[in-house]
C-alpha positions in Angstrom: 25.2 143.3 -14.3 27.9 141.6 -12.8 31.3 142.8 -11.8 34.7 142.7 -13.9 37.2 140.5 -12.7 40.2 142.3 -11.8 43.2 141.2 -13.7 45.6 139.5 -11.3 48.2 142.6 -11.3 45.5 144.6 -10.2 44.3 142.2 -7.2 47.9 141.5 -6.0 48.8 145.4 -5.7 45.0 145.2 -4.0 46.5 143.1 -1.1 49.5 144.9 -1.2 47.8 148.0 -0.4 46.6 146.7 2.8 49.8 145.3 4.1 51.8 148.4 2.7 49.7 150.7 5.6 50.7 148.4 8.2 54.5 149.2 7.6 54.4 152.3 6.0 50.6 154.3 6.2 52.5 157.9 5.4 53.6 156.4 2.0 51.4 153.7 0.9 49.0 155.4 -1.4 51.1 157.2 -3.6 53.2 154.9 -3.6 50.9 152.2 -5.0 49.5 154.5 -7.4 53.4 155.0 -8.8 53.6 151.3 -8.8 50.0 150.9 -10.5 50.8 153.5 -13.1 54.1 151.5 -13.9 51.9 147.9 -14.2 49.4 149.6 -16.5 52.0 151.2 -19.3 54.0 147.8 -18.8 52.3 144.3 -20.2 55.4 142.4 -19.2 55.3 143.1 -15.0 51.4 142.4 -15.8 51.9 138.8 -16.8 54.7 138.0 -13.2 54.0 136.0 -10.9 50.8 137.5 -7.7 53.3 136.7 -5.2 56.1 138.4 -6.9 54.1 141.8 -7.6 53.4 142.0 -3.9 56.9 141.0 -2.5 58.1 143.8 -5.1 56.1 146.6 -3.9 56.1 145.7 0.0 59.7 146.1 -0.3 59.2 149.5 -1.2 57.4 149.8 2.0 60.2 147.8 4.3 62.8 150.3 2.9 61.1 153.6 2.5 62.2 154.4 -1.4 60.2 155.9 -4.1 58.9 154.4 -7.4 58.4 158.4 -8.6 59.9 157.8 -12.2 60.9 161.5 -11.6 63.3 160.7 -8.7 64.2 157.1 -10.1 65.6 155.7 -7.2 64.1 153.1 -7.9 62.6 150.4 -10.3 60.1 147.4 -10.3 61.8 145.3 -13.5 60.1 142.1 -15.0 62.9 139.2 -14.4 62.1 135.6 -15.3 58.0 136.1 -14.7 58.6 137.5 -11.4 58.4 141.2 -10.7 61.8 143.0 -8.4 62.3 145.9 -6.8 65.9 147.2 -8.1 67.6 150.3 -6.5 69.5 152.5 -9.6 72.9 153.6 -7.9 71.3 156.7 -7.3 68.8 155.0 -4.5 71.3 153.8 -2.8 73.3 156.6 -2.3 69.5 158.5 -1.2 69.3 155.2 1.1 72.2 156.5 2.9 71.6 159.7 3.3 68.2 159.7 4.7 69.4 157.6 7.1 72.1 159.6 8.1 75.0 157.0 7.0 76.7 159.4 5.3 76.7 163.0 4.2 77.5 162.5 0.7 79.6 160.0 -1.5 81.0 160.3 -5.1 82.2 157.7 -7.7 86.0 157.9 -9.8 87.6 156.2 -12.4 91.1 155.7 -12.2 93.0 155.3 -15.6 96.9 154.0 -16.0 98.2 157.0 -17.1 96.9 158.7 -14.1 99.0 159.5 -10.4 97.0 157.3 -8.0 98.0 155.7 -4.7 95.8 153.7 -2.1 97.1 153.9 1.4 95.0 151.1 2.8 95.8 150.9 6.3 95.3 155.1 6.5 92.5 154.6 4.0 93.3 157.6 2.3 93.4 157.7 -1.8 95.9 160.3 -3.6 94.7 160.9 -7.2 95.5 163.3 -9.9 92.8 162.3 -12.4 94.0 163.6 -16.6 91.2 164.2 -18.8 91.4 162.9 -22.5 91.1 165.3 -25.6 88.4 163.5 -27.4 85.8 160.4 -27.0 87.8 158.1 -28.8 91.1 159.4 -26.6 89.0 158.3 -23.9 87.9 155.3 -24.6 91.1 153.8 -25.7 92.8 154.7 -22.0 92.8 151.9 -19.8 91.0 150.9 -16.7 92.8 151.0 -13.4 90.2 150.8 -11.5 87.0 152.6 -9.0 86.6 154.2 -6.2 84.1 155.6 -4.2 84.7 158.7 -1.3 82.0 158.8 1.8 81.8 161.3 3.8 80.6 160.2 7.1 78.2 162.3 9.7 81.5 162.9 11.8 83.4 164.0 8.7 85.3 161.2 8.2 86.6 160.3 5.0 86.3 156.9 3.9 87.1 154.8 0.6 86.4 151.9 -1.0 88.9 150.7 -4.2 87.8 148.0 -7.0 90.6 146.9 -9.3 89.9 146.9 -12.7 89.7 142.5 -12.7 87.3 143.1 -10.1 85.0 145.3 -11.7 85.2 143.2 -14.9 84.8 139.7 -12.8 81.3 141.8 -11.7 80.3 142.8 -15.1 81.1 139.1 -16.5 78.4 137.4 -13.7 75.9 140.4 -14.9 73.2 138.5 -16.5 73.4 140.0 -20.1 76.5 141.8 -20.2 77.2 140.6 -23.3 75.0 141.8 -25.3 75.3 144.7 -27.7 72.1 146.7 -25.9 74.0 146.1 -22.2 74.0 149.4 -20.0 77.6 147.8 -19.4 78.7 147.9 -23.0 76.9 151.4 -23.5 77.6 153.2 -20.3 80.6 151.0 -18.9 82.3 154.3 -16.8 78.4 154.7 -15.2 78.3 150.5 -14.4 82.0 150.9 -12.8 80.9 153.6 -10.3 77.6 151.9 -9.7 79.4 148.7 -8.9 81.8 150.5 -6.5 79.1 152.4 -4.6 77.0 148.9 -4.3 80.2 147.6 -2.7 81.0 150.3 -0.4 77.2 150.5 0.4 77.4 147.2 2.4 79.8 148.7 4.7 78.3 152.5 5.2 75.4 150.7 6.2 77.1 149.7 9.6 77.5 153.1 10.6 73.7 153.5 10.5 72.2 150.2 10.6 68.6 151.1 10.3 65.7 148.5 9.1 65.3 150.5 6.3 68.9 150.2 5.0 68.7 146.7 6.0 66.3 146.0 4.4 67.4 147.2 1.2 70.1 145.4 1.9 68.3 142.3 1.8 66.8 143.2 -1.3 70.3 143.4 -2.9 71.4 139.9 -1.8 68.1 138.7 -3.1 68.1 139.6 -6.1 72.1 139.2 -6.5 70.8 134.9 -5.6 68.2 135.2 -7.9 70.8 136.0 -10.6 73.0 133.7 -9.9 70.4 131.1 -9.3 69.6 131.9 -13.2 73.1 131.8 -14.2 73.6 128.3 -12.9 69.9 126.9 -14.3 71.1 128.0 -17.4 74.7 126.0 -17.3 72.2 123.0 -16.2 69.3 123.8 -19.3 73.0 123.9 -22.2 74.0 120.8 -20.5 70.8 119.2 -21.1 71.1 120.7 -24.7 74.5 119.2 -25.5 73.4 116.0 -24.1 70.5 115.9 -26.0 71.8 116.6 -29.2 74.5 114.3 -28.9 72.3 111.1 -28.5 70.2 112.9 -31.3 73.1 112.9 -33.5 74.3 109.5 -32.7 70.6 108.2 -33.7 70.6 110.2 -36.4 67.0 112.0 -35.0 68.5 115.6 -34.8 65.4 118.1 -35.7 65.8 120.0 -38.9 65.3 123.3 -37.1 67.9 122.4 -34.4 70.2 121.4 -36.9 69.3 124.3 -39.3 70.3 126.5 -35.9 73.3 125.3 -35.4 74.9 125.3 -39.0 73.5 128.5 -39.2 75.4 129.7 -36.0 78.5 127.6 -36.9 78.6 129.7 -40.5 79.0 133.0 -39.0 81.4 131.8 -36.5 83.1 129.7 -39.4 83.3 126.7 -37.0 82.6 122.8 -37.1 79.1 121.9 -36.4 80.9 118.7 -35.0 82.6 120.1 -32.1 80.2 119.9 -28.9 82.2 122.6 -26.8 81.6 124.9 -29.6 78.2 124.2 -30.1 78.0 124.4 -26.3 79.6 128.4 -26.3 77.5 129.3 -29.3 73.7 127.8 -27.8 75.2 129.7 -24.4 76.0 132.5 -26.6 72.7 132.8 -28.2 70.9 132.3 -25.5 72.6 135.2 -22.6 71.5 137.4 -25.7 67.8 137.0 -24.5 68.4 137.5 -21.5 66.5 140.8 -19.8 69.5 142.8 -18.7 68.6 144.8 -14.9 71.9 146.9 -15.3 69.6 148.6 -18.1 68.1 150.2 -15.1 70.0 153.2 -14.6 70.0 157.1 -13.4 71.2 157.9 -16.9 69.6 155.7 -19.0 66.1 158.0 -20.4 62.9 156.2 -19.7 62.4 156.3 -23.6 65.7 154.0 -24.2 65.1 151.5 -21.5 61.5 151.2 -22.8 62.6 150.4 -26.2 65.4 148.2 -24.8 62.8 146.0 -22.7 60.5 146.0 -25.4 63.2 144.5 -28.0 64.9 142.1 -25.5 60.9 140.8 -24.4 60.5 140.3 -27.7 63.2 137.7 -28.2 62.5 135.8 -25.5 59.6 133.2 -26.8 62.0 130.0 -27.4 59.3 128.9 -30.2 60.4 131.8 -32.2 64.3 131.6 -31.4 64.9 129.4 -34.3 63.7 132.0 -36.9 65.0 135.2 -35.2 68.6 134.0 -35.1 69.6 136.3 -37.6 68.3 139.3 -35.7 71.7 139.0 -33.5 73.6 139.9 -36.8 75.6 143.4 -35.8 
């Protein structure tokens, strides 16, 4: 009786096993039995790219993190059919400290209404935080900005400050942010800190610079390029809409289902069909709503939610069915 052909998941976290000893023996097989146990409860990473799957998990390797969903330091996240290793805020922080960049580091919001000076050339940040008397107290205050507070081997104190444009220029280039399941429109305080620490992580690094945190450093500017590189094939892809359906429209050979789209869409925002820049923000619109968001990936985001968050956005994402699932986007 013959032999059952692997599935190509399973081969390309094969390889990976053998090149994960090289760099990292102590770690490598539990390690690929986290990552394994990930691919089999998740159909999506199973259908990425071979290549992908094994960059994903050697870089687990390169920079000595866990995949144990206990810890979650860190994540392999389906992103365009190619598997990425992502580090939740928390991972970075443990990047740090094992090794020895720091001893520990903490996160701050700073609201208007609150004392707060930056002294940047002592580095040293004066804050009297104010707590709010209920949720929705809170959540009408407004954003001054983050912070971050290292404390360094030596004991030296260091900062790093975010404005609040900053922090909202970040959360605009986040792939996603948008839309209404976004970690940054459910947990916005949480994607503040975590964009602070990222920031000041770049910089602690230097006091340290081991392969391991440079690695993971390189992972971050990898996977910051491949979001942008996504971002600015998707300006291309609603150029080549617009352009498309404005030669349609002047030879009168518009598809009923595009045009059945886009007088739908054009209803609920109650604007002319005719206007192209319109048409243009709405397809753009549309479409950032199926895109996978990564900030999902989180310390205090439950397994369960981003589960069910994957498995609604993955669901949306087949552009054959886009035209009949439009109205799923209702609030």
């Amino acid at each position: 009786m013959s032999n059952q052909v692997k599935p190509q998941w399973e081969q390309s976290l094969g390889k990976a096993f053998t090149k994960f000893q090289s760099i990292n023996p102590e770690k490598a097989l539990i390690e690929l039995s986290f990552a394994k146990q990930i691919f089999e409860s998740n159909s999506y990473l199973q259908r990425c790219e071979p290549q992908s799957v094994m960059n994903a998990v050697l870089n687990v390797a390169r920079t000595s993190i866990t995949l144990n969903p206990i810890m979650k330091l860190a994540y392999l996240i389906p992103r365009k059919n190619k598997c990425v290793l992502e580090f939740s805020y928390m991972g970075l922080v443990s990047l740090l400290k094992d090794n020895n960049c720091i001893k520990n580091i903490s996160a701050h919001i700073v609201y208007s209404d609150e004392e707060f000076k930056f002294d940047i050339s002592q580095n040293k940040i004066l804050h009297t935080p104010k707590y709010a008397d209920s949720e929705s107290e809170h959540n009408n205050r407004k954003v001054y900005g983050a912070y971050s507070r290292a404390v360094l081997p030596t004991n030296e104190v260091i900062y790093e400050f975010m404005p609040f444009w900053e922090l909202e220029k970040i959360k605009n280039t986040s792939e996603g942010s948008s839309n209404k399941y976004s970690a940054w429109n459910n947990w916005t305080d949480e994607m503040y800190k975590k964009s602070v620490i990222k920031r000041h992580f770049k910089t602690l690094i230097s006091v340290n610079p081991s392969v391991n945190v440079m690695s993971a450093l390189e992972v971050e500017h990898s996977n910051m390029k491949m979001q942008l590189d996504e971002m600015n094939k998707s300006v291309n892809d609603n150029s080549n809409i617009l352009t498309s359906f404005a030669k349609q429209n002047n030879e009168n050979e518009i598809d009923e289902n595009q045009l059945s789209l886009i007088e739908e869409i054009s209803q609920k925002e109650s604007l002319d069909i005719i206007d192209e820049t319109k048409i243009d923000e709405l397809i753009k619109k549309e479409e950032d709503k199926l895109n996978v968001l990564s900030d999902i990936i989180d310390e205090d985001i439950s397994d369960k939610d981003r589960e069910n968050y994957l498995e609604e956005e993955f669901e949306k994402i087949n552009q054959s069915e886009l035209l009949n699932q439009s109205k799923l986007f209702d609030e």
